[in-house]
TORVEX-606017 format. One record per residue: residue in three letters; y, z negated, x of N, C-alpha, C in turn. Coordinates in steps of 0.05 Angstrom, whole numbers, padded with zeros to 5 digits, always signed. Each point is the difference from the previous one (the first is absolute). Layout:
BEGIN
ALAYZXYZXYZX...
! end
This chain:
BEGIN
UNK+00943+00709-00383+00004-00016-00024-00007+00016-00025UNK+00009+00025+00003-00012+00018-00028-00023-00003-00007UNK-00017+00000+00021-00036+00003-00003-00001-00036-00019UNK+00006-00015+00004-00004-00030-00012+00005+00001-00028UNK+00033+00015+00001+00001+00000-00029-00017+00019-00017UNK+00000+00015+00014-00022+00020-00014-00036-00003-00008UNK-00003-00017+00018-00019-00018-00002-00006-00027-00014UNK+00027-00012-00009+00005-00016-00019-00004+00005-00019UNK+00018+00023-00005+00003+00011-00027-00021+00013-00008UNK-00021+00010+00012-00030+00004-00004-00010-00014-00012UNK+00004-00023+00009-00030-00021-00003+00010-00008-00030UNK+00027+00001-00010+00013-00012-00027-00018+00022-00017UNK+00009+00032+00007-00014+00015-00021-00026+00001-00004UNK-00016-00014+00030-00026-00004-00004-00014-00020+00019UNK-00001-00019-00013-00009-00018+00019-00024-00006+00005UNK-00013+00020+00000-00026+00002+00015-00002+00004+00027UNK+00024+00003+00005+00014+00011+00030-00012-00031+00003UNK+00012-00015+00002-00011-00032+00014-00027+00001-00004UNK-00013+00005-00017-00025-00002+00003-00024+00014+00024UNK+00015+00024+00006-00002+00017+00016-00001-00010+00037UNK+00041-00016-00001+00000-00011+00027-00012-00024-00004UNK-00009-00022-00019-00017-00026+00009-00034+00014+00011UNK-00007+00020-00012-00023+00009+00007-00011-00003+00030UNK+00031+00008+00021-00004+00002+00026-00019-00021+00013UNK+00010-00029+00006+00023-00015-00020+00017+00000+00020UNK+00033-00004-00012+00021-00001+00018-00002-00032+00015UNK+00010+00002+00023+00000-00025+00015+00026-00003+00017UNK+00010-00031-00004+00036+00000+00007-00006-00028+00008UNK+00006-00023+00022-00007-00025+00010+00024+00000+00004UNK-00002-00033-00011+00028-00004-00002+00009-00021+00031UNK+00016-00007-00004+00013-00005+00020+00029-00018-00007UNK+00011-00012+00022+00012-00021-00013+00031+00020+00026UNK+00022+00006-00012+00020+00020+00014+00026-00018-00005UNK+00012-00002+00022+00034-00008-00015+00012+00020+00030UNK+00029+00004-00017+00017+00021+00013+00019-00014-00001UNK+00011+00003+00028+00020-00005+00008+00026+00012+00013UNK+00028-00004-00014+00022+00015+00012+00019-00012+00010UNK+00010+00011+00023+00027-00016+00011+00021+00022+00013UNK+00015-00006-00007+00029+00015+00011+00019-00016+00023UNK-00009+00009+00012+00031-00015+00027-00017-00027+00005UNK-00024-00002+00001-00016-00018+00008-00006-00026-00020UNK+00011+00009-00026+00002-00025-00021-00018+00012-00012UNK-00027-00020-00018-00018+00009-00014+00022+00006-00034UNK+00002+00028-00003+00007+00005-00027-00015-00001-00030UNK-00031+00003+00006-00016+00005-00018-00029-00002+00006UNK-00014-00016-00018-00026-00014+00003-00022+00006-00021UNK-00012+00003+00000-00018+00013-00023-00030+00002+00015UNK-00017-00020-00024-00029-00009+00012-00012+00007-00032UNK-00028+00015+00015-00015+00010-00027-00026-00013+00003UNK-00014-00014-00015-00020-00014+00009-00024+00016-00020UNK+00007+00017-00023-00011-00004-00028-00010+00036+00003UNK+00018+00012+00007-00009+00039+00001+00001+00016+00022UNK+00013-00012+00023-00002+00011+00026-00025+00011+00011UNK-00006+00019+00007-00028+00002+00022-00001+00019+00011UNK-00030+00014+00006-00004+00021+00019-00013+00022-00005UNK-00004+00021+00001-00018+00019-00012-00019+00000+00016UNK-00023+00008-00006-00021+00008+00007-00011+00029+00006UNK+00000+00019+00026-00001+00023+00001-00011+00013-00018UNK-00035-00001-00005-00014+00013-00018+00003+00004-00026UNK-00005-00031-00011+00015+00001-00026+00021+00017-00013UNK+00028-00002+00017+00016+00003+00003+00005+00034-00001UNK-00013+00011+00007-00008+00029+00000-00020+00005-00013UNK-00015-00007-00011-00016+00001-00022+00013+00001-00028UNK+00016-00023-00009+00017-00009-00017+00025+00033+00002UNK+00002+00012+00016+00020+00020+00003-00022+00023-00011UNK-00016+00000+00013-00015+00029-00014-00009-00002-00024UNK-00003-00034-00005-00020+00004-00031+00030+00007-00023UNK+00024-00005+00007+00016+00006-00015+00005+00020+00002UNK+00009+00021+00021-00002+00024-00006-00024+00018-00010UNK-00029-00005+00006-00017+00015-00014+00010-00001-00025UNK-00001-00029-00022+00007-00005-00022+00023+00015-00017UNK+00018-00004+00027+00025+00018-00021-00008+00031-00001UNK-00014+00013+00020-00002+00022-00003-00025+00011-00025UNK-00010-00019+00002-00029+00008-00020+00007-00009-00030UNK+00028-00014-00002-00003-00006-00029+00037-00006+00005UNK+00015+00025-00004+00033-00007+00002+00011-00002-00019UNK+00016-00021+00000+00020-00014-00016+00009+00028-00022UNK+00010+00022+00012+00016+00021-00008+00000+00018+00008UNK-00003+00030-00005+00000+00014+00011+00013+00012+00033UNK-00023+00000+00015+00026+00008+00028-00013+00030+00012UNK+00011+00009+00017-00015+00029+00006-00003-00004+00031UNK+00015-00027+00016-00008-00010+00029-00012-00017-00002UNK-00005-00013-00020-00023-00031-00008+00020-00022+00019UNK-00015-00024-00011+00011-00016+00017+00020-00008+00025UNK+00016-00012-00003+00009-00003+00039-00015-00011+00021UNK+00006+00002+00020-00024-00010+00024+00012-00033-00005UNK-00018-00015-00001-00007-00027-00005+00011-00016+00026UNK+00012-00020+00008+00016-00006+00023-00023-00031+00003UNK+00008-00009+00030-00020-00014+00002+00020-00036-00011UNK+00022+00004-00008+00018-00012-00023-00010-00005-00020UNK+00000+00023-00013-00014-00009-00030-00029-00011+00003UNK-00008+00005+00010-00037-00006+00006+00005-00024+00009UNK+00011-00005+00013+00009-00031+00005+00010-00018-00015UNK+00025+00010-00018+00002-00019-00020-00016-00005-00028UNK-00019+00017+00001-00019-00008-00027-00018-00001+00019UNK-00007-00001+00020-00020-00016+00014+00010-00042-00012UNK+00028+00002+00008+00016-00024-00006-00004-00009-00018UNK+00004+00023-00025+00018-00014-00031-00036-00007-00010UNK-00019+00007+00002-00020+00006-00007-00025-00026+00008UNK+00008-00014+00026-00018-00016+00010+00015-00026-00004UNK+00021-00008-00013+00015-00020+00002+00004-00016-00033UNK-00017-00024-00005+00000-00001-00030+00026-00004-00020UNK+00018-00011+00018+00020-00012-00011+00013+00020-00012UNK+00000+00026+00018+00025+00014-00015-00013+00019-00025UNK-00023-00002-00001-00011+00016-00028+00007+00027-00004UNK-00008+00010+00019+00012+00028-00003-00015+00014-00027UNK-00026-00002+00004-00014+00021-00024+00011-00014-00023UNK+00010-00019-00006+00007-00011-00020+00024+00015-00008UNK+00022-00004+00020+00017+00004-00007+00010+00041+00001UNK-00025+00010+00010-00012+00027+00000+00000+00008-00034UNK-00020-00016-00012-00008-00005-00019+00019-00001-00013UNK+00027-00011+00002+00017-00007-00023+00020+00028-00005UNK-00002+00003+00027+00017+00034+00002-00009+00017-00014UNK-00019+00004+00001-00018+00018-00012+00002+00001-00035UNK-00005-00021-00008+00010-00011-00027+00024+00013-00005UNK+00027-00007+00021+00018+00004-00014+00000+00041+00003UNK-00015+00009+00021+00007+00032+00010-00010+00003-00034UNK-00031-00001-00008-00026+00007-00021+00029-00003-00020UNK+00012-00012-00009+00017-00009-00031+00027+00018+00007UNK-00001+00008+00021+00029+00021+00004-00004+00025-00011UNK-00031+00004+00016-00004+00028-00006+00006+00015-00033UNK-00007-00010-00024+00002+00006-00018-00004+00033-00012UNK-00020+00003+00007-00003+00025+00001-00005+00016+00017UNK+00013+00006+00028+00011+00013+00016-00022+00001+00021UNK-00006+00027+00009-00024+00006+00017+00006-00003+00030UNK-00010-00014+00022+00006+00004+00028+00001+00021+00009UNK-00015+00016-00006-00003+00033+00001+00033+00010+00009UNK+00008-00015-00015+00029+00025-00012+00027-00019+00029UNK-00008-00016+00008+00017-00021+00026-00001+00012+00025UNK+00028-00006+00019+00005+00012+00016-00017-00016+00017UNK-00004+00018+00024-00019+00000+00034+00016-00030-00001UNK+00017-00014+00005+00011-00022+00008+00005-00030-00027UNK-00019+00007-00018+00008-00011-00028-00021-00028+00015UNK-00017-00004+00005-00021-00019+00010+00021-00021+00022UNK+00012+00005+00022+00023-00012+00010+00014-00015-00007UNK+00014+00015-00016+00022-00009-00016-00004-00028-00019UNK-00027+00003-00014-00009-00028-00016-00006-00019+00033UNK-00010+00018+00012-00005-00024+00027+00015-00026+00012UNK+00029+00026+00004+00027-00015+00004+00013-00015-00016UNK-00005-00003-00025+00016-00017-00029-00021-00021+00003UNK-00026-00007+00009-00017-00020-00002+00026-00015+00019UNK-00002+00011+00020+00004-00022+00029+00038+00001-00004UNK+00012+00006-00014+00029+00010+00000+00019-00012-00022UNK+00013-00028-00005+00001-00009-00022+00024+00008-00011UNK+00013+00019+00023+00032-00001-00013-00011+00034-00012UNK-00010+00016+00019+00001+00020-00019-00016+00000-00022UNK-00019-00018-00002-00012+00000-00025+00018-00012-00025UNK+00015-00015+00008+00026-00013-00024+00027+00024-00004UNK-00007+00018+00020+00015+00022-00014-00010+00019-00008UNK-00026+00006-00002-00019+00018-00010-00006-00009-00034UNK+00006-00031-00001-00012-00003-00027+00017+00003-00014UNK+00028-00003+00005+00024+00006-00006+00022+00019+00006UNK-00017+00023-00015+00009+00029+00018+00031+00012+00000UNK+00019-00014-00003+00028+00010-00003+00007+00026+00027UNK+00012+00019-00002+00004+00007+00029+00011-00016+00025UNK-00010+00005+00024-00017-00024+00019+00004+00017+00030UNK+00023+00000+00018-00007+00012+00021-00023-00004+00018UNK-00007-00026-00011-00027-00011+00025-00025+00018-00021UNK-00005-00004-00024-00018+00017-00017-00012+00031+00013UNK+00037+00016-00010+00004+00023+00014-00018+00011+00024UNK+00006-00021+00020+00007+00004+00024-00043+00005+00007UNK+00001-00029-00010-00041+00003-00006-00012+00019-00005UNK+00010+00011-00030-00009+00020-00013+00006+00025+00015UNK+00016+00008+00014+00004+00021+00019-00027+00001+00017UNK-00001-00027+00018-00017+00001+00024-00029+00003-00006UNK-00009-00018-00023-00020+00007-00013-00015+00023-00012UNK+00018+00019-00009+00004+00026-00010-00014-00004-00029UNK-00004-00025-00017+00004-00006-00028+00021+00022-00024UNK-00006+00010-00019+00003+00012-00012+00006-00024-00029UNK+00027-00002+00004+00007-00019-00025+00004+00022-00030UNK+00006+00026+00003-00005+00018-00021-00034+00002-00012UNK-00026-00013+00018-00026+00013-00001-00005-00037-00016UNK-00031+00005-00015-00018-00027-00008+00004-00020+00009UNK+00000+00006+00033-00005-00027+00021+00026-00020-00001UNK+00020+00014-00013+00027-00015+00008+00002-00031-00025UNK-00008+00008-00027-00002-00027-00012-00023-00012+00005UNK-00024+00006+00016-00018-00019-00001+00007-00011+00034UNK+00018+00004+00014+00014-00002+00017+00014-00032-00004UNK+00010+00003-00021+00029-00017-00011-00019-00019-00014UNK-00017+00000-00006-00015-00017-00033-00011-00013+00023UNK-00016+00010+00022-00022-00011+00025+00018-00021+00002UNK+00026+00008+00018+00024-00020+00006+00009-00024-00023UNK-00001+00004-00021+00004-00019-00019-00011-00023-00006UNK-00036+00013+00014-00014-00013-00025+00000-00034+00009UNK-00010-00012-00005+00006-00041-00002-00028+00007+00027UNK-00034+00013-00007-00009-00006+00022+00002+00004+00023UNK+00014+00025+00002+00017+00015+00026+00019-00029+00021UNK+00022-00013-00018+00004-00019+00005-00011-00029+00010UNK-00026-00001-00008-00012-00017-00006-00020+00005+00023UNK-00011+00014+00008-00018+00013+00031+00021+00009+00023UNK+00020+00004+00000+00030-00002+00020+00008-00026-00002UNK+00009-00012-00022+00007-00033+00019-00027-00016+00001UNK-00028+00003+00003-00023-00013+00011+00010+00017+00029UNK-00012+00019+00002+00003+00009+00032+00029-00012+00024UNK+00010+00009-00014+00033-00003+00013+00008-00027+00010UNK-00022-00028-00020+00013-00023+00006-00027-00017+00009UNK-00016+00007+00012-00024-00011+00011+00007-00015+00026UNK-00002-00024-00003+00016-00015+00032-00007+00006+00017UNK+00009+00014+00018+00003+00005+00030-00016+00032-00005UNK+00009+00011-00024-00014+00025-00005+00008+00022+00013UNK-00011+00024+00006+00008+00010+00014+00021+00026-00008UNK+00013-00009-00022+00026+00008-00014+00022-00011+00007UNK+00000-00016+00013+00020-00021+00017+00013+00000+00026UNK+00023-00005+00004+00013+00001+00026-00003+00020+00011UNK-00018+00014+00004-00011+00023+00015-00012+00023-00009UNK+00018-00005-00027-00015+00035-00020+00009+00020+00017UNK-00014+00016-00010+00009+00032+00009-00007+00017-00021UNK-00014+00004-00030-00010+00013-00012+00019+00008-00020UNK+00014-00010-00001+00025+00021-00023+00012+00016+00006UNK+00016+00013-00028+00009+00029+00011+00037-00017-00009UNK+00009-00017-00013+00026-00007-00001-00006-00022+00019UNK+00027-00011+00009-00003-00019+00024+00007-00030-00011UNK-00021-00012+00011-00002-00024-00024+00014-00026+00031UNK+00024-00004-00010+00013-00021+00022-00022-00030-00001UNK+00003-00003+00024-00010-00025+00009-00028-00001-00004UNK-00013+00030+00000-00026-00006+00009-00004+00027+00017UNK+00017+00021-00004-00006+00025+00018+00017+00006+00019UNK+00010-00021+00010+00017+00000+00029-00022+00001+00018UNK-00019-00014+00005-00021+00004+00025-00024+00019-00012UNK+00002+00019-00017-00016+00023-00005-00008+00009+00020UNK+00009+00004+00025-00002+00010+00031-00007-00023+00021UNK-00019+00002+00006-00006-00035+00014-00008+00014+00022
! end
């Protein structure tokens, strides 16, 4: 899951990253999926995706994995001295996903992130951001509760607890353009497009956040 966010949070500080994985081009067929649960023989839970469900495609699919890691390594977000993480065949898959599917607008809403990261910065050089600062914006895209406590920084054990794992430096630059990213209206505005795309794949069956968002990250584990 780190490699995604970290790869998210890439493509915000530079979204040429998408330009990079459509090059391949990524390829995801969709498919029409419903899941079904039952306990003690009674159907408990039903859920049919007709709209983002599908399949990967091997090549692509590993293609879409290397062209992002070449990319991050030839042009990184932030300074690192191990470069990149190894790229999982997860993330290559889901922007194989987010990427071939028009509805959910990802470069758009790529695009809007980006906006709000560019107006945070105010000054402040990437140069000077921690090995895990690219993540971190990754996780506040897809993450709505910690991003409503990020924009509203009071002390925050769930904050805290981030900022630990992350290894963010709220004393260093990165920490108000951290908080302002979290604020800003387009930040908002490219998180509830993604998050509420029908039958999107932020739904019922997330797994991509780092706080636990009830009633959609119970079957994170399928």
């Amino acid at each position: 899951m780190y490699d995604f966010w970290f790869t998210l949070g890439s493509a915000i500080m530079n979204p040429a990253l998408l330009d990079a994985i459509n090059a391949v081009p990524p390829v995801f067929n969709l498919v029409d999926r419903t899941i079904t649960e039952t306990v003690g023989g009674k159907q408990t839970f039903k859920y049919a995706n007709k709209t983002t469900a599908g399949l990967l495609d091997q090549e692509s699919t590993c293609l879409v994995r290397d062209a992002i890691w070449n990319f991050l390594s030839k042009n990184p977000a932030v300074p690192s001295k191990s470069g990149p993480p190894p790229i999982s065949i997860y993330t290559a898959g889901k922007f194989c996903q987010l990427l071939t599917i028009p509805m959910i607008s990802f470069a758009v809403n790529v695009g809007l992130a980006n906006t709000a990261y560019t107006d945070s910065l105010k000054g402040a050089l990437p140069g000077a951001f921690s090995e895990r600062f690219p993540a971190y914006l990754g996780v506040c895209l897809v993450d709505t509760t910690l991003q409503a406590k990020l924009a509203a920084p009071p002390p925050d054990v769930d904050v805290d607890n981030s900022v630990a794992q992350f290894g963010i430096d709220k004393g260093g630059t990165e920490w108000p353009v951290i908080t302002g990213f979290a604020a800003d209206p387009n930040l908002a505005k490219a998180t509830g497009s993604l998050l509420n795309v029908p039958n999107g794949p932020w739904l019922k069956t997330c797994d991509d956040q780092f706080l636990f968002w009830e009633a959609n990250n119970e079957r994170a584990i399928l």
